[in-house]
C-alpha positions as CSV (number, residue, x, y, z in Angstrom):
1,X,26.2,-28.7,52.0
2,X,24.8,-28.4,55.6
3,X,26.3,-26.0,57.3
4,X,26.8,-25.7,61.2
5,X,29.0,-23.4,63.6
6,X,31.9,-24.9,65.4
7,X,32.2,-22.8,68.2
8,X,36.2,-22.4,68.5
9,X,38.4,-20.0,67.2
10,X,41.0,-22.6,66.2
11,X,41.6,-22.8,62.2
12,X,43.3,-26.5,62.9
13,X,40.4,-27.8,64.6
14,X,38.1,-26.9,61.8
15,X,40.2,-28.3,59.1
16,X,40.4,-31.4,61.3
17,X,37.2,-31.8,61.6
18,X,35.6,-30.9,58.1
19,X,38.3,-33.7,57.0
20,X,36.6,-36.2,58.9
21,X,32.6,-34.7,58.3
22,X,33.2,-34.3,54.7
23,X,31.8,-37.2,53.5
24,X,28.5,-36.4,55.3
25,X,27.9,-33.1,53.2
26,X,28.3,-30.9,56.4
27,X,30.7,-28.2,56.7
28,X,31.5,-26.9,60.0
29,X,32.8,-23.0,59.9
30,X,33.8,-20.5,62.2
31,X,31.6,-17.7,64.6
32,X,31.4,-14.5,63.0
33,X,32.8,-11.7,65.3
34,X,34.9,-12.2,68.3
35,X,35.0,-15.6,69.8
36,X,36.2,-15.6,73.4
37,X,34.1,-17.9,75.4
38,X,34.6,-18.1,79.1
39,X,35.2,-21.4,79.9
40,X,34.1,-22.0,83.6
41,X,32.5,-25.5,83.9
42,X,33.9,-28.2,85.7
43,X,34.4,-30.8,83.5
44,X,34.9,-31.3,79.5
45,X,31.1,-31.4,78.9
46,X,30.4,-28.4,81.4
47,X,32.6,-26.2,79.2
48,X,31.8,-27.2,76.1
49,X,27.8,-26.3,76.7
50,X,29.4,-22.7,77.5
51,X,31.1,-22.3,74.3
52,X,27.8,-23.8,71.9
53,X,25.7,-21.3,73.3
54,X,28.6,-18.5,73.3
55,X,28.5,-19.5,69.7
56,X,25.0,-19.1,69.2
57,X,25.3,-15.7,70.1
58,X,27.1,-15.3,67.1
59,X,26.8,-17.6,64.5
60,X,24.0,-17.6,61.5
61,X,23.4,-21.4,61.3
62,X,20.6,-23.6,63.4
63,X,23.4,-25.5,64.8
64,X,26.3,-24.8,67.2
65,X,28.7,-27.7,68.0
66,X,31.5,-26.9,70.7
67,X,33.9,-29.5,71.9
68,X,36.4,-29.4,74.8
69,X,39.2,-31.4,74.8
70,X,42.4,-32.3,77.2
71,X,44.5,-34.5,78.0
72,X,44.7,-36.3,81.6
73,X,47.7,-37.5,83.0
74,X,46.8,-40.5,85.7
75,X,49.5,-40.3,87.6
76,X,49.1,-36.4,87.9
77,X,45.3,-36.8,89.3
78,X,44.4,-36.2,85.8
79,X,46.4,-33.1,84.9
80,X,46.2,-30.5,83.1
81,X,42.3,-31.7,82.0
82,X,40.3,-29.3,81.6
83,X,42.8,-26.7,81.8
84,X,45.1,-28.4,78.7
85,X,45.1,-25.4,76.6
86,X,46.0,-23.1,80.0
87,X,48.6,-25.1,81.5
88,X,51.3,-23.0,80.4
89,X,51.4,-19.7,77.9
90,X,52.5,-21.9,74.7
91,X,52.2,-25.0,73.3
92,X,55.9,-25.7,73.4
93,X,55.7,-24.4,77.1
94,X,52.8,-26.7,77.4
95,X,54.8,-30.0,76.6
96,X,57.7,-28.6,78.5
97,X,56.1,-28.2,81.7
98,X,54.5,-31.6,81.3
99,X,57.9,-33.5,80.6
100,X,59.0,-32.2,83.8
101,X,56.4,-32.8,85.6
102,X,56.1,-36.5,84.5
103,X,60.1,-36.9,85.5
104,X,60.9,-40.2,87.4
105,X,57.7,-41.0,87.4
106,X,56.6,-44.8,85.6
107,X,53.1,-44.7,85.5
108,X,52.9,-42.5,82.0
109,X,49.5,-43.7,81.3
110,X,46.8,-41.2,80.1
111,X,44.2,-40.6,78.1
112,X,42.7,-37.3,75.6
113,X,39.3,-36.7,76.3
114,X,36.6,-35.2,74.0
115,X,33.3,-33.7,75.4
116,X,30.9,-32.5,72.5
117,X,27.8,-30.2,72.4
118,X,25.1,-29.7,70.3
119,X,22.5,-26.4,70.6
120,X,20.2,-25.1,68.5
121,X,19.3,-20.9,68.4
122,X,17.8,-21.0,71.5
123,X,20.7,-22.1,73.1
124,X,19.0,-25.6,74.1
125,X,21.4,-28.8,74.2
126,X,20.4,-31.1,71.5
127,X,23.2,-33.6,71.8
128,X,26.1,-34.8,73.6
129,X,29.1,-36.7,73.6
130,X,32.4,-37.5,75.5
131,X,35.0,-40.4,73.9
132,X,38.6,-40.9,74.5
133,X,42.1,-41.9,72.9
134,X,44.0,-44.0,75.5
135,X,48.1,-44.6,75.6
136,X,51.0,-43.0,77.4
137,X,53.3,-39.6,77.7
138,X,56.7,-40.2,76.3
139,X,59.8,-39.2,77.4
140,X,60.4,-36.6,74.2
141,X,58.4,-35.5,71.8
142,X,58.3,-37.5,68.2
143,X,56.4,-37.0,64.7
144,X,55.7,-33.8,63.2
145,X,52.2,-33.6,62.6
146,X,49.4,-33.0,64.8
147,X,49.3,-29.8,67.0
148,X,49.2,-29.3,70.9
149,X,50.2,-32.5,72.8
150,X,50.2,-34.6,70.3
151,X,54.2,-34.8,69.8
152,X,54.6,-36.5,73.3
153,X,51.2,-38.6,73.5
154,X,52.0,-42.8,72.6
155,X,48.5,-43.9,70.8
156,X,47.9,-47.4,72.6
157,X,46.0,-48.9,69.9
158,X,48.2,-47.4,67.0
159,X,51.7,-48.0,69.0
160,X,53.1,-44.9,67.6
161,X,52.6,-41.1,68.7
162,X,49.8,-39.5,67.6
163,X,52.0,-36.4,66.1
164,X,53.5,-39.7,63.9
165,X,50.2,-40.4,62.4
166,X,49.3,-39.2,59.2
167,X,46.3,-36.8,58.9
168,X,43.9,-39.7,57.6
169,X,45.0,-42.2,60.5
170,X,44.0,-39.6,62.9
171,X,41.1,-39.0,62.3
172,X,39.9,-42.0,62.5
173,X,41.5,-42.8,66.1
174,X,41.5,-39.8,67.7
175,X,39.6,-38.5,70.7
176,X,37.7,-36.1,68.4
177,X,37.5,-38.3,65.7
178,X,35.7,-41.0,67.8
179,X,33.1,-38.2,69.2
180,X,33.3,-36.6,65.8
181,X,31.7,-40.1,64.4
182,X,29.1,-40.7,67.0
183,X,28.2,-36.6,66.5
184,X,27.6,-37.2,62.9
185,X,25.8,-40.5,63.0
186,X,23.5,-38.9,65.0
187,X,23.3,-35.7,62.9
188,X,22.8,-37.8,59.8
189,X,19.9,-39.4,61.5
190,X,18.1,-37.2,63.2
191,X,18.8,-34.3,61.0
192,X,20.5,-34.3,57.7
193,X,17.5,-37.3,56.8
């Protein structure tokens, strides 16, 4: 099995994403060490170019992939974006703070964004990638799967929440799912030959 470093220190992210690559033989595992990336760019691709060659400071594969993810709110000038994970200390907090801010307000459109990033040992971008999940914040938070926003994020083309889908349904329709795909066609033809 191929392996490469996800550069993240989130266990759910790599389970959710060896779930989708498994059937390409490649395994995605952690940095070795401390992972703590800081994440200064301006935009979803931006940061996650910081965090592959963060990770390739660390890791002991030829590949580094790093994603950066949010959600954007369109009626909050895209809010929180690229500063999701920091909007507020928790992930309960998180929701919380966007609930309220969404109050009285009917345009509940928004979309999750996914930026990923390729680079090899020399810290050199490879590849890259940005897709998106479209649909709307509800009112209150539904399902109980999923992690982050996803109890209060309506999936457009699924018309449920995304914390209502199973594991299997999302990745197949999420935002990382979708870049996920067009990272691994491209790693199955240009690399894994």
């Amino acid at each position: 099995m191929y392996q490469i470093t996800l550069a993240t220190g989130n266990k759910h992210k790599v389970e959710e994403i060896n779930l989708i690559a498994k059937e390409y033989d490649i395994e995605f595992v952690l940095p070795k060490g401390d992972f703590d990336p800081i994440e200064d760019g301006d935009n979803f691709i931006d940061n996650a170019i910081c965090k592959a060659k963060c990770a390739s400071l660390l890791g002991e594969t030829d590949l580094y992939l790093a994603d950066d993810s949010g959600l954007c709110v369109d009626s909050l000038g895209g809010e929180p974006g690229i500063y999701s994970a920091r909007y507020a200390p928790s992930a309960p907090e998180r929701i919380e703070k966007l609930l309220k801010n969404m109050q009285g307000i009917e345009n509940r459109k928004a979309h999750f964004t996914c930026a990923m990033v390729i680079c090899n040992k020399k810290q050199e971008v490879v590849f890259k990638t940005q897709q998106f999940c479209h649909g709307e914040i509800m009112t209150e938070q539904k399902g109980e799967g999923g992690f982050g926003y996803d109890p209060i994020f309506f999936v457009e083309s699924e018309k449920m929440g995304m914390a209502e889908l199973s594991a299997q349904r999302k990745a197949q329709v999420s935002h990382r799912a979708k870049s996920l795909n067009v990272v691994l066609k491209w790693l199955k033809d240009e690399i894994i030959k």
